[in-house]
ROTITI-559745 format. One record per residue (C-alpha): x, y, z; residue in one letter. Coordinates in steps of 0.25 Angstrom, whole numbers, plus 5000, padded with zeros to 4 digits. Each point is the difference from the previous one (the first is absolute). Layout:
N
XYZa ...
END
This chain:
452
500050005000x 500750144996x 500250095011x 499450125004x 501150115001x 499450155001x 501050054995x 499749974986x 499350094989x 498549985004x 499749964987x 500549855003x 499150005012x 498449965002x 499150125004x 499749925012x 501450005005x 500550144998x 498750035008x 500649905010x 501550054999x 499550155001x 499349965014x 501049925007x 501050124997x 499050105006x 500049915011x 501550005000x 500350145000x 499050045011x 499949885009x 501350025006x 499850055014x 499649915010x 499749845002x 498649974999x 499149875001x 499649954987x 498550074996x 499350084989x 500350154999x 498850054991x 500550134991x 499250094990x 499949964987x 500950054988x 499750064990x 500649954986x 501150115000x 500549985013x 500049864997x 500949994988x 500950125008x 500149895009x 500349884992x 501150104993x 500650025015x 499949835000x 500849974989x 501050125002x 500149955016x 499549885004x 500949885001x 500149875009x 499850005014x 501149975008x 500549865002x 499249964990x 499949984983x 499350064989x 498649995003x 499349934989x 498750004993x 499149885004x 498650004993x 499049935007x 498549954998x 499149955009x 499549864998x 498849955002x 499549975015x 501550085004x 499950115009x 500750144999x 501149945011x 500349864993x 500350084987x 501050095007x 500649885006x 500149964986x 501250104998x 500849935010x 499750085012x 499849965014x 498749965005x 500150125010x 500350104989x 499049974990x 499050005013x 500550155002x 500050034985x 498449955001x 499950075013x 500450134994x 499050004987x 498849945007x 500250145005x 499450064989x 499449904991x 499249875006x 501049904995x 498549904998x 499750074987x 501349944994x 499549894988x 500849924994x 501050054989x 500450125006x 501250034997x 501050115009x 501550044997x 501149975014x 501550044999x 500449905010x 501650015006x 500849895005x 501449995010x 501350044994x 500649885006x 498949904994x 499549965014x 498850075007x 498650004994x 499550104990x 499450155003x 498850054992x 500650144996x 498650054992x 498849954996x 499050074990x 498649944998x 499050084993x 498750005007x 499150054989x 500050084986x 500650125004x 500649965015x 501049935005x 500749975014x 501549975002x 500849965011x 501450045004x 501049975010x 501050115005x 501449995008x 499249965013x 499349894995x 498650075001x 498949964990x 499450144992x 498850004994x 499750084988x 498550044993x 500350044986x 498850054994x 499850074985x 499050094996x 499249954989x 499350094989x 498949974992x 500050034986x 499449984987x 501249984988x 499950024984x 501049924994x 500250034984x 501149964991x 500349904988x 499849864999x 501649935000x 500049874998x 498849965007x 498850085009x 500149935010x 501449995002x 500250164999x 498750045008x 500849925011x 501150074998x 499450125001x 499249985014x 498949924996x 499849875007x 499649884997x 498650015002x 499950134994x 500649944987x 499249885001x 498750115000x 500450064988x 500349894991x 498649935003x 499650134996x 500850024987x 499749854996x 498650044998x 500450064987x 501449984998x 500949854997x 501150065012x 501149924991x 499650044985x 499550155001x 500850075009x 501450044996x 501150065007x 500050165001x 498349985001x 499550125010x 499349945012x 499650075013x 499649935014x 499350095011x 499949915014x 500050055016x 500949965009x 500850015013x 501450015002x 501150045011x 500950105001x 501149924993x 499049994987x 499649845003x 498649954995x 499349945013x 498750004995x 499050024987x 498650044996x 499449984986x 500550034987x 499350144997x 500350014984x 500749934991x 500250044985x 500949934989x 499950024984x 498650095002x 499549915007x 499550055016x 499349965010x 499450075012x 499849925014x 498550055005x 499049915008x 498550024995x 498850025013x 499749865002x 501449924994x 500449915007x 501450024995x 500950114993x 499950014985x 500950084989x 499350084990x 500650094989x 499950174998x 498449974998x 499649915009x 500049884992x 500349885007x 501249944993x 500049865008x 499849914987x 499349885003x 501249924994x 501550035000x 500950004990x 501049905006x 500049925013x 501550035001x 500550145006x 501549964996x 500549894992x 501150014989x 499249964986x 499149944993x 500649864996x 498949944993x 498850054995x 498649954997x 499949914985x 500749894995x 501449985003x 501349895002x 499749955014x 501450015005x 500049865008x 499249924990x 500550064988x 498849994993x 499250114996x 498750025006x 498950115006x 500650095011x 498750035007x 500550105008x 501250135004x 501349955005x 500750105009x 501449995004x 500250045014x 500749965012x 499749905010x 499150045011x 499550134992x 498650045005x 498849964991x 498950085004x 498449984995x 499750094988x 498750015006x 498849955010x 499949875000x 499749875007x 501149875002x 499449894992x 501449914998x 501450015009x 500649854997x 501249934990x 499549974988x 501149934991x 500850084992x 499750145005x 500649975014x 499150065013x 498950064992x 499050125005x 498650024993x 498950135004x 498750044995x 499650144997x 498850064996x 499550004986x 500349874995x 501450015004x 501149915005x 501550025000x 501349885003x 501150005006x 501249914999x 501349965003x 499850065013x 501150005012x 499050005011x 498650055002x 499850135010x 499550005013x 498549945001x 499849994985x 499449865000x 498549984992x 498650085003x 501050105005x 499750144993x 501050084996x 500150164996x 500850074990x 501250025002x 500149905011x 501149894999x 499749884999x 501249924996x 501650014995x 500649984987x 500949875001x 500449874989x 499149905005x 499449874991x 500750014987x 500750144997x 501450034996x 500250115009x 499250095011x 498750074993x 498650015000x 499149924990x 498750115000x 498749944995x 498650074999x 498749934996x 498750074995x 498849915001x 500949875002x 500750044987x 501650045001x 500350144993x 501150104998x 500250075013x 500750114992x 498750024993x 499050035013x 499350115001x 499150035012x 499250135003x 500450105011x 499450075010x 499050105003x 500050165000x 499950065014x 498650105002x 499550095009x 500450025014x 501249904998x 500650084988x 499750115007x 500949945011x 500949954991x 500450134992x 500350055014x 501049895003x 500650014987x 500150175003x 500849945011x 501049914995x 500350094987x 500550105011x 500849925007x 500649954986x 500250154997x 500750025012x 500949895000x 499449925012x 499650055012x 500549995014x 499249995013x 500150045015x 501249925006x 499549885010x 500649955012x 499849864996x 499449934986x 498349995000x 499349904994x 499050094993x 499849934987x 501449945001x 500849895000x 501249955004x 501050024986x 500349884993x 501649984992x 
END
């Protein structure tokens, strides 16, 4: 295991520990006085400047306690039915320490909301002379989004005890720029996260194939709330507000009486189509299309009655519309197979599939958008891809060749409501986003915890 040495750029170094190493020097520049038993000194919380202050005085200052050796990062993470203490002990502490160390943070935080997989950063020292038992020199655990505790020993062997706690501000965000090599690869590099981006391509797959009409330098813009901390991390995310890519937009508004959010264009117009384009969000081709062909294990040529998408195993498949579970079974050549029921007459397949996703087994309904299974190379396939059939009336037809009606025009009271919503966004997009009063801590008014 490589060894924590603070005296390195802190650039080499987790967050968690230069956090860690900026509180144990703190403690070892001011905890020089007299001998005290060891217990919890509770101090005000820092804000993110005088923290990186700190950890600059760590890095410039801080070196190995006396008698003993470079004190080195040990990660740690509780296992399931482990306490707080017996992962402590795990670092190779005494018994009696990692009691103290447990001692000082039940302090603050009742250590009996700890789950399993949490993880927390230790710099843990051992003696110089290879004999003795180790010392915990810091421990940093963070307690929530935006806090944080961290323990740290000074010269006379006390235990400190330190709240970090940052503010969190509410915003809404308008990210616009060009398409790279993918949208969803450059919306996350821009902020978005993954459920953002997930959003807007279920969206844009209502009237765009993601693979075949959008190109690199294409204009897109994505308007989202969300709420950060003072050092700009994404803790949390509401829904995506507007998307627009190639002409095409789409306002978030929830009609009186809707169960759910919907999107709608400029004029109110409902844009969910009652089928999409592709069931696939990302996938590298189309490797085969519908019509006869060479079948490339056979060798003969035969009726391809279906769209082959090349993709990577484990790439989400997601319904391309409401549905019900009518088949999830192996069936010969196309490996773990998946069959759904949709209104009008339709039906669509799925083949080849990795696995099926959670509770997808028949009668189950399914919405669109929703995933249902992932692309793998199942039954009788050269490579991972999705085999994509859709029937009409029992009868298999070109899925390239579906056409399905949209949705309806908002009136009244609701397009009422709606243009005033969309005054609202078009000024925040105008503006350039808009920023909120700062909150002590992150709300879960319409929003959710960030996800990738």
């Amino acid at each position: 295991m490589a060894q924590f040495d603070p005296r390195r750029q802190p650039v080499r170094l987790s967050p968690h520990l230069l956090t860690t190493v900026a509180a144990v020097s703190v403690a070892l520049m001011a905890g020089k006085a007299v001998h005290q038993p060891a217990r919890a000194h509770e101090a005000p919380p820092l804000s993110a400047t005088q923290l990186n202050a700190l950890e600059a005085q760590a890095f410039a200052a801080a070196g190995a306690p006396a008698g003993l050796t470079t004190p080195e990062a040990v990660p740690v993470q509780i296992r399931r039915g482990e306490t707080f203490e017996q992962a402590v002990r795990r670092t190779g502490v005494t018994a009696e320490e990692a009691a103290a160390v447990a001692a000082t943070v039940a302090g603050a935080f009742d250590l009996k909301d700890l789950r399993a997989g949490l993880k927390f950063e230790t710099a843990i020292a051992k003696e110089r002379t290879g004999r003795g038992d180790a010392r915990l020199i810091g421990l940093t655990m963070r307690t929530g989004p935006a806090s944080q505790l961290t323990v740290s020993r000074s010269f006379d062997g006390a235990l400190r005890l330190r709240a970090l706690e940052e503010k969190v501000t509410r915003e809404t965000v308008v990210l616009n720029g060009d398409v790279e090599r993918s949208l969803s690869g450059t919306a996350r590099n821009m902020g978005a996260t993954a459920a953002i981006v997930r959003r807007a391509s279920q969206l844009f797959a209502h009237k765009l194939d993601m693979q075949r009409d959008v190109r690199a330098s294409d204009e897109f813009t994505l308007v989202f709330d969300r709420a950060v901390t003072e050092g700009g991390r994404t803790i949390e995310t509401g829904d995506l507000l507007y998307a627009e890519l190639k002409g095409h937009v789409f306002y978030r508004f929830q009609p009186a009486g809707a169960r759910e959010v919907q999107y709608f264009d400029a004029n109110g117009k409902n844009l969910r189509s009652a089928m999409m384009r592709t069931p696939l969000q990302n996938f590298r081709r189309v490797s085969s299309g519908y019509g006869v062909r060479t079948h490339p294990i056979s060798g003969y040529r035969k009726m391809h009655q279906g769209i082959d998408f090349a993709a990577g195993t484990g790439t989400p498949i997601v319904a391309p519309a409401d549905g019900v579970v009518v088949e999830a079974r192996r069936w010969g050549g196309y490996g773990n197979w998946l069959r759904v029921r949709h209104p009008n007459g339709l039906e669509t397949g799925y083949a080849h599939l990795s696995r099926y996703a959670s509770g997808i087994r028949p009668g189950q309904r399914v919405s669109q958008g929703q995933i249902i299974a992932y692309v793998g190379s199942t039954g009788a396939s050269t490579g991972p891809h999705l085999h994509y059939e859709i029937w009409r009336n029992g009868q298999r037809i070109n899925p390239a060749g579906v056409k399905t009606q949209e949705g309806t025009e908002l009136s009244g009271a609701d397009l009422a409501a709606f243009r005033a919503e969309k005054a609202r966004i078009d000024r925040i997009i105008a503006a350039g986003g808009e920023k909120r009063p700062q909150l002590q801590q992150a709300t879960a008014d319409g929003l959710r915890p960030a996800q990738g």
